[in-house]
Structure formats: structure tokens, C-alpha cells
DOTI-280345 format. One record per residue: residue number from 0; x negated, y, z negated of N, C-alpha, C in turn; residue in one letter. Coordinates in steps of 0.2 Angstrom, whole numbers, plus 5000, padded with zeros to 4 digits. Example, Ala and Ser with C-alpha at 12.3 -4.5 7.8 and 13.67 -1.06 7.14 Angstrom:
<sites>
{site 0; {4934; 4972; 4961}; {4938; 4978; 4961}; {4934; 4984; 4961}; A} {site 1; {4936; 4989; 4965}; {4932; 4995; 4964}; {4936; 5000; 4961}; S} 
</sites>
This chain:
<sites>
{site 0; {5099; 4992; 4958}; {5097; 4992; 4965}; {5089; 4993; 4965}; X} {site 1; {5087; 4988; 4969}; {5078; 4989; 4971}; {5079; 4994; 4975}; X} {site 2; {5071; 4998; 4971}; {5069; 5003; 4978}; {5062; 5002; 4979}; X} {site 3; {5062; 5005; 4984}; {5054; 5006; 4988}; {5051; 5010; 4984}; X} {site 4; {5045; 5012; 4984}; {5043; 5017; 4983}; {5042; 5022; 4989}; X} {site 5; {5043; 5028; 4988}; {5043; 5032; 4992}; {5038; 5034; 4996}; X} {site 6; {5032; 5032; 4995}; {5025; 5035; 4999}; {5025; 5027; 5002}; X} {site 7; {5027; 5023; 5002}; {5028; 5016; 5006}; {5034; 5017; 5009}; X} {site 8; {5038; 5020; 5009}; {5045; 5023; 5014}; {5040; 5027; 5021}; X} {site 9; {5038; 5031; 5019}; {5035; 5037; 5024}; {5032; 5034; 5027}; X} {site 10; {5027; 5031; 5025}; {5022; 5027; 5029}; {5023; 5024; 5033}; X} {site 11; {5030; 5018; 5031}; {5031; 5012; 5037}; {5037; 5015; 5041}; X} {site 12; {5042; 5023; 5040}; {5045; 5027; 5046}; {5042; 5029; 5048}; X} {site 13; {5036; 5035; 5047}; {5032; 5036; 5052}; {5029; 5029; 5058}; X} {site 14; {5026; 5022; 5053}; {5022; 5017; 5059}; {5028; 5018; 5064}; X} {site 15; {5034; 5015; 5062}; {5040; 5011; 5066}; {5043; 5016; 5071}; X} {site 16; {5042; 5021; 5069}; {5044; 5026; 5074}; {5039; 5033; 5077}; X} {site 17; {5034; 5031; 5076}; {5030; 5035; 5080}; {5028; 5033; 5088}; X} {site 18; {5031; 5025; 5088}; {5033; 5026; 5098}; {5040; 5026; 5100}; X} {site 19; {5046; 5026; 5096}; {5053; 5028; 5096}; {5055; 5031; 5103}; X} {site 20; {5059; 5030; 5107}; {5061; 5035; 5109}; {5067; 5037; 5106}; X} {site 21; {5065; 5045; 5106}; {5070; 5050; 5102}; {5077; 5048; 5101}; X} {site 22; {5081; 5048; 5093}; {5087; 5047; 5091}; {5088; 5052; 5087}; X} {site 23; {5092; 5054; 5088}; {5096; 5059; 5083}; {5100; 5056; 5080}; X} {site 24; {5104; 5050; 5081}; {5110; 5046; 5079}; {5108; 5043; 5072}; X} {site 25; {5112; 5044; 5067}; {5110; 5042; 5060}; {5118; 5039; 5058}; X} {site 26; {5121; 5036; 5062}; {5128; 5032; 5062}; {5126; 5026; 5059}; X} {site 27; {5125; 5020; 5055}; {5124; 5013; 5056}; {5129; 5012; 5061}; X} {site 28; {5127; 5005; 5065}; {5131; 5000; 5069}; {5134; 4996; 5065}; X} {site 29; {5139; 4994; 5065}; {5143; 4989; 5061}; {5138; 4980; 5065}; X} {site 30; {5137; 4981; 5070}; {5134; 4974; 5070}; {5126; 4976; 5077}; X} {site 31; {5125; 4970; 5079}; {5119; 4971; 5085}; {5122; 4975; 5090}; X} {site 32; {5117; 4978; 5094}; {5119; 4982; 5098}; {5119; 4976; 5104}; X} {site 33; {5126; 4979; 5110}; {5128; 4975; 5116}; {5122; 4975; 5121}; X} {site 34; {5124; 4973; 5127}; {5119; 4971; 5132}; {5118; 4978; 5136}; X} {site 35; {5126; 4982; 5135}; {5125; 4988; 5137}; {5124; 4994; 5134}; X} {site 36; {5121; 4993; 5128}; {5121; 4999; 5121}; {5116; 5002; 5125}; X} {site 37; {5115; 5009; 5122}; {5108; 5014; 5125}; {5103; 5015; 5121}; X} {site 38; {5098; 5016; 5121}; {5092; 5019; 5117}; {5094; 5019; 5110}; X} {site 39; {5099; 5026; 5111}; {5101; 5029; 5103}; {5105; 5023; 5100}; X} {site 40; {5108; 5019; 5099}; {5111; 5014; 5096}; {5109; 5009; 5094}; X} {site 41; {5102; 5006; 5098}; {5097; 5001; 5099}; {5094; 5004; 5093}; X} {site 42; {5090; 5009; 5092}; {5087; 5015; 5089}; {5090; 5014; 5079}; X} {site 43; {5096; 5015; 5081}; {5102; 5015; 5075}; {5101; 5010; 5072}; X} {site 44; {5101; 5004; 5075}; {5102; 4995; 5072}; {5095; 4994; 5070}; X} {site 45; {5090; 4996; 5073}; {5084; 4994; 5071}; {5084; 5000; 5064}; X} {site 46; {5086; 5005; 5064}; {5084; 5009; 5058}; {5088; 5005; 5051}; X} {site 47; {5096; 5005; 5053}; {5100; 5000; 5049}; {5094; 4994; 5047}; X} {site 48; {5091; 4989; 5049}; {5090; 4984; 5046}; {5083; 4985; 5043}; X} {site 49; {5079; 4991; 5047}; {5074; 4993; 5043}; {5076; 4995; 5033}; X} {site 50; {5079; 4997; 5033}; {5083; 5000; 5026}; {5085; 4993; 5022}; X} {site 51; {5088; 4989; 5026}; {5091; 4981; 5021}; {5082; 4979; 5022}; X} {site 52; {5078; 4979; 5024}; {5071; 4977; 5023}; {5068; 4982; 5018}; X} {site 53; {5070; 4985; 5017}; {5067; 4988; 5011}; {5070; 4988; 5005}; X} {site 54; {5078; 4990; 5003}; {5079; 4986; 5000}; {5079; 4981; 4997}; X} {site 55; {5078; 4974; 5001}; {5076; 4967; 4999}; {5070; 4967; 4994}; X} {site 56; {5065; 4972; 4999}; {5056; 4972; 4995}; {5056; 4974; 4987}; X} {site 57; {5062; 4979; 4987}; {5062; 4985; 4983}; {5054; 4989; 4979}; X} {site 58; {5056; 4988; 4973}; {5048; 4988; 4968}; {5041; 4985; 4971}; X} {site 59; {5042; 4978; 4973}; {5038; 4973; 4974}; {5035; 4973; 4967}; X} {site 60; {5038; 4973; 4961}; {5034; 4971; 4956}; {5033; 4965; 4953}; X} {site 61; {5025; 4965; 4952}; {5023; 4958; 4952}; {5018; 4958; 4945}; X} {site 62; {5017; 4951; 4942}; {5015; 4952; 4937}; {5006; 4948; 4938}; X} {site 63; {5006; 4944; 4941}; {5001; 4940; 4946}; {4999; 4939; 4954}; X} {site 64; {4994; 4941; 4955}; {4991; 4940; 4962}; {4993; 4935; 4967}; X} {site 65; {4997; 4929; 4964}; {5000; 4923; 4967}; {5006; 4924; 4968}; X} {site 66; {5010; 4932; 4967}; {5017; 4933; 4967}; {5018; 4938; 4974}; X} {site 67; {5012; 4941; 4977}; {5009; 4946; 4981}; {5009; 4941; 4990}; X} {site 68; {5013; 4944; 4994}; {5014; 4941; 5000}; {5014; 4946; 5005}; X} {site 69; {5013; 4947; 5010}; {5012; 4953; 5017}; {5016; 4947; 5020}; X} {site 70; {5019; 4956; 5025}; {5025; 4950; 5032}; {5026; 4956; 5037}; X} {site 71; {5024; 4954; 5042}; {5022; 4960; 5049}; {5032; 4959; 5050}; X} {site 72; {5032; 4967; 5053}; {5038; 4971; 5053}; {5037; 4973; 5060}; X} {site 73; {5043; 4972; 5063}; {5043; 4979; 5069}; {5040; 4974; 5075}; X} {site 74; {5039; 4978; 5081}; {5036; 4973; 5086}; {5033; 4978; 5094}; X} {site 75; {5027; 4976; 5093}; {5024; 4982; 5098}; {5023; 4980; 5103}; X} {site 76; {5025; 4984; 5110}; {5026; 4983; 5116}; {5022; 4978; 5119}; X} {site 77; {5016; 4978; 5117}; {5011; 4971; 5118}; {5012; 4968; 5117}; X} {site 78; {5015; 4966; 5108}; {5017; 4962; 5103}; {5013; 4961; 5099}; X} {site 79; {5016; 4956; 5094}; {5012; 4959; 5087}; {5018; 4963; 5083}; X} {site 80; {5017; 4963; 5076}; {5020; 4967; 5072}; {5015; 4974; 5071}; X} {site 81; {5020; 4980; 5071}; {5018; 4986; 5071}; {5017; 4990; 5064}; X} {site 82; {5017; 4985; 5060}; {5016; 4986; 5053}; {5016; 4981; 5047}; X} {site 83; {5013; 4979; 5041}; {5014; 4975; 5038}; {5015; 4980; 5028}; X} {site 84; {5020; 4975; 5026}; {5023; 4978; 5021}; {5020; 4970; 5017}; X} {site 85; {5019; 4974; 5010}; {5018; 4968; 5005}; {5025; 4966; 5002}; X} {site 86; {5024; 4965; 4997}; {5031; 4962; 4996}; {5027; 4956; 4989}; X} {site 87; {5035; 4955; 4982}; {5035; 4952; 4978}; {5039; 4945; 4978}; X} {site 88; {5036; 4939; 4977}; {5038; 4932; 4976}; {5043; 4932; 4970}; X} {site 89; {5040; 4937; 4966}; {5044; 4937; 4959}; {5052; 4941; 4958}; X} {site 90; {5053; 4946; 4964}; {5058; 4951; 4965}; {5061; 4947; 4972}; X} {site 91; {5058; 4947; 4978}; {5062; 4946; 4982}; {5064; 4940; 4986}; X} {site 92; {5067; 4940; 4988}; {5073; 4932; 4992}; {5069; 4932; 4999}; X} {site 93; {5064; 4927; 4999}; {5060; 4925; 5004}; {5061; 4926; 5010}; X} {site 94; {5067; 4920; 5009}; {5072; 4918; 5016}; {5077; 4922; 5017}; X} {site 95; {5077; 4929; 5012}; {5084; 4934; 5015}; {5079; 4939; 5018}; X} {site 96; {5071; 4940; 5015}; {5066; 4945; 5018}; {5064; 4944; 5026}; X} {site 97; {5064; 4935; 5027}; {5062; 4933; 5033}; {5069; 4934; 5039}; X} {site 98; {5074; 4933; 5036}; {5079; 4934; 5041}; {5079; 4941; 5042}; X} {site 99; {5078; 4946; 5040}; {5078; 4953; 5039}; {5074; 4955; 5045}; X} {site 100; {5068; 4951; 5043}; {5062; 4954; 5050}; {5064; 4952; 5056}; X} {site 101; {5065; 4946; 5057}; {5066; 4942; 5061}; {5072; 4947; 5067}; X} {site 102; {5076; 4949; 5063}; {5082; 4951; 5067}; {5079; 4959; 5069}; X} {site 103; {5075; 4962; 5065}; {5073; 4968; 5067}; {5066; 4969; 5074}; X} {site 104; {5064; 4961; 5072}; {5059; 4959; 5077}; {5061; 4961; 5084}; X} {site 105; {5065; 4956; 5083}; {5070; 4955; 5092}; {5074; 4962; 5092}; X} {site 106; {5077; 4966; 5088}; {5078; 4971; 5089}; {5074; 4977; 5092}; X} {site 107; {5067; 4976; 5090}; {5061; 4981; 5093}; {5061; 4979; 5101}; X} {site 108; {5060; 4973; 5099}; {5056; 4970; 5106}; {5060; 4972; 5114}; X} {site 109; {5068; 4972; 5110}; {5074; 4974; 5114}; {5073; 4980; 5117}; X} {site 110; {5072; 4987; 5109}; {5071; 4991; 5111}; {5065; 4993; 5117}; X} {site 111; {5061; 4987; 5117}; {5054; 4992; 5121}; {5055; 4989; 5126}; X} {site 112; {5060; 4983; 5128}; {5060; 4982; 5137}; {5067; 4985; 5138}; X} {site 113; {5072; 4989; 5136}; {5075; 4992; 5139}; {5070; 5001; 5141}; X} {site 114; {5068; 5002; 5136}; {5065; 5009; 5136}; {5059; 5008; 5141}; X} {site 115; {5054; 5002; 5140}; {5048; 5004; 5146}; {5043; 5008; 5140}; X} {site 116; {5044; 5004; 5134}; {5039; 5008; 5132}; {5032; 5003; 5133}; X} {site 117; {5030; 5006; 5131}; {5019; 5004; 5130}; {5016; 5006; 5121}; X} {site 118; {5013; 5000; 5122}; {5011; 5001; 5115}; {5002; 5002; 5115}; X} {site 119; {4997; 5003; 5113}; {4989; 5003; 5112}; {4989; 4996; 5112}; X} {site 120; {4992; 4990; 5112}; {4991; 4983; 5113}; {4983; 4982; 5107}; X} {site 121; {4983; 4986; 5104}; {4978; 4985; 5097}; {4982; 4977; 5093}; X} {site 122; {4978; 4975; 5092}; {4980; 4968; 5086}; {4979; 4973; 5082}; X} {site 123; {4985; 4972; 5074}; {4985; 4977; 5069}; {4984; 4969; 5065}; X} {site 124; {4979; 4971; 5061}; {4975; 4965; 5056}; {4982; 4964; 5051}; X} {site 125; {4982; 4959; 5047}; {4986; 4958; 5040}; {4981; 4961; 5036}; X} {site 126; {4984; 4967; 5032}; {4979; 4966; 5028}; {4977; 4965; 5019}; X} {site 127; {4983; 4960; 5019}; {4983; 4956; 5011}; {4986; 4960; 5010}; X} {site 128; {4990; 4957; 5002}; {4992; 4962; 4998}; {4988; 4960; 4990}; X} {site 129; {4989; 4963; 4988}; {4986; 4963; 4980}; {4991; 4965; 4976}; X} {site 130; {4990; 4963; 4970}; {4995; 4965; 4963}; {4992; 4968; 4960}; X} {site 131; {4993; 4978; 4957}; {4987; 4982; 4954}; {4992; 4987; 4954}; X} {site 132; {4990; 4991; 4947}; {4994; 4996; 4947}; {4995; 5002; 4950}; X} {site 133; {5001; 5005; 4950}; {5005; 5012; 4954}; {4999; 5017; 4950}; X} {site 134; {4997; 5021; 4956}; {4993; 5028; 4953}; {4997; 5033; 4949}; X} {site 135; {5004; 5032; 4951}; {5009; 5037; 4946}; {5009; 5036; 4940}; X} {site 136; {5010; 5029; 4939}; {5014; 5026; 4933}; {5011; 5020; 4930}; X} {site 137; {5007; 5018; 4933}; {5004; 5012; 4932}; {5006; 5005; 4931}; X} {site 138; {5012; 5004; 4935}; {5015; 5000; 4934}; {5014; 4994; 4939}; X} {site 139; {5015; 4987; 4938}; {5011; 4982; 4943}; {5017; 4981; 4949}; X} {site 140; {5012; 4983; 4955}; {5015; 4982; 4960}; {5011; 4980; 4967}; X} {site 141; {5015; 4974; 4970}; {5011; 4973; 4976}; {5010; 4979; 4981}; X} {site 142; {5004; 4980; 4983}; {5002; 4984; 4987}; {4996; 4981; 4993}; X} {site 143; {4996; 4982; 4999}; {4995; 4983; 5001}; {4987; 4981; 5001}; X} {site 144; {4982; 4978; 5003}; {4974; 4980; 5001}; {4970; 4973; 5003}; X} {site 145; {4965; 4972; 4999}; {4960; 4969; 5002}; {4963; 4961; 5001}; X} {site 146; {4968; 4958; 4998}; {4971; 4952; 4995}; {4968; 4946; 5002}; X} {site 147; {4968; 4947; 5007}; {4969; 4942; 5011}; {4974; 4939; 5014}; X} {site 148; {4975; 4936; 5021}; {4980; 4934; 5023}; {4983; 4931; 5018}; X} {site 149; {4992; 4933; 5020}; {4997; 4930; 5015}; {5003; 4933; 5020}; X} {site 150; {5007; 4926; 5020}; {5013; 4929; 5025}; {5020; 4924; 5021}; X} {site 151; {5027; 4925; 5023}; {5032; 4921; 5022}; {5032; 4915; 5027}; X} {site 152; {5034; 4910; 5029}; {5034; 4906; 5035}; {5033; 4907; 5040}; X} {site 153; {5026; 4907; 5040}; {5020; 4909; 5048}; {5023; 4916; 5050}; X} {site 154; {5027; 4918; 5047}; {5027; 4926; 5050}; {5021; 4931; 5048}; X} {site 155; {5018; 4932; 5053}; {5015; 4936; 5053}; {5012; 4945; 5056}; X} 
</sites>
């Protein structure tokens, strides 16, 4: 099983849910939330899909700078993606990563016209990824940094 790294876990729950309205509910949904679902279960789905998006990404280990790709996640009350994860050409399924967002996209968007929430309406830049080693371990992995736009299928 791929994993994320963990200081790349933290970072992107704290982005996605630091304008959440509050869920205590840690159930997964077996599928999309209804037309009449509340907050907490809307909340639930988006956190479920968050997790298969991380999964998909796992390590992102990459051996060259042309295996290194960014793909904006989440969806801010303005719009826009509310964060951007790197991600590996050489580890993950492009088209399983893009359907991932996609569904989490419309899932945020969801959440913020039933809730009313408001976002800072800030444009959050892409900010490339690059291929360079883990500080831990040294191991090559995309990260995050100066690389330059790079997205999956105009998502951005």
C-alpha cells in the first residue's frame, strides 16, 4: 500500500479543514451524500475521498523532474482549489488521481453552498512540484516547490 508522508497529511487536513464546519462524525459513507444529507455527512464524504486521494498519490516517488506533476484539491467558497499536492507520474494513475479530485471538488463546492460558508477569495498560486530528496531519509520524492506549473488534465 502507498503512503503519504505524514507532514504532507497534516498540512493538507489542516488546509481542507480549517473552514469546515465542525464534524465529529468519522463513519465513511458508503456512497455520495443525498440532496437531503447535513453538514456532518457531507463533511464525512469529502474526508472519505480525501484519504483514496492520498492513497492514489502515496510516496509520490519520483526518479526525474518530468515524473513530478501538482493538481489543486478541495474547493474554496470563491473558488479555486484550496490546496495543491504534488504527486508522481511514475507511482500514480493519472486518470484514477483526476477522478478523485474531481469528485471531492464538487463535493466541497457542495459543502459550501449548503453551509454558507466564505472563503478569503485569495487565488492560491500552483506552486510546482519538484523531484529532491525527503529531509528524513533522503529519499526522492515529489515535493512541493519552485518546479513550475504542472497539473493532470487542465486541472488546476
Amino acid at each position: 500500500m502507498k503512503r503519504a508522508p505524514f507532514g504532507m497529511l497534516c498540512v493538507l487536513a489542516a488546509a481542507l479543514w480549517a473552514c469546515a464546519a465542525g464534524s465529529s462524525s468519522t463513519q465513511p459513507l458508503p456512497g455520495a451524500p443525498s440532496a437531503s444529507a447535513g453538514p456532518s455527512s457531507a463533511s464525512t464524504h469529502t474526508a472519505v475521498l480525501l484519504q483514496e486521494i492520498e492513497r492514489e498519490i502515496g510516496d509520490a516517488a519520483c526518479d526525474t523532474q518530468a515524473q513530478c506533476h501538482t493538481i489543486g484539491v478541495g474547493a474554496k467558497a470563491c473558488g479555486g482549489p484550496e490546496v495543491y499536492l504534488a504527486w508522481s507520474g511514475r507511482v500514480t494513475n493519472a486518470a484514477r488521481l483526476t477522478e478523485l479530485v474531481s469528485k471531492h471538488r464538487d463535493a466541497r463546492r457542495l459543502e459550501n453552498e449548503r453551509s454558507g460558508r466564505l472563503s478569503d477569495c485569495r487565488v492560491t498560486p500552483d506552486p510546482g512540484a519538484v523531484c529532491r530528496g525527503r529531509a528524513q531519509d533522503g529519499k526522492r520524492v515529489c515535493q512541493l516547490g519552485q518546479g513550475g506549473r504542472s497539473a493532470v488534465g487542465g486541472e488546476q
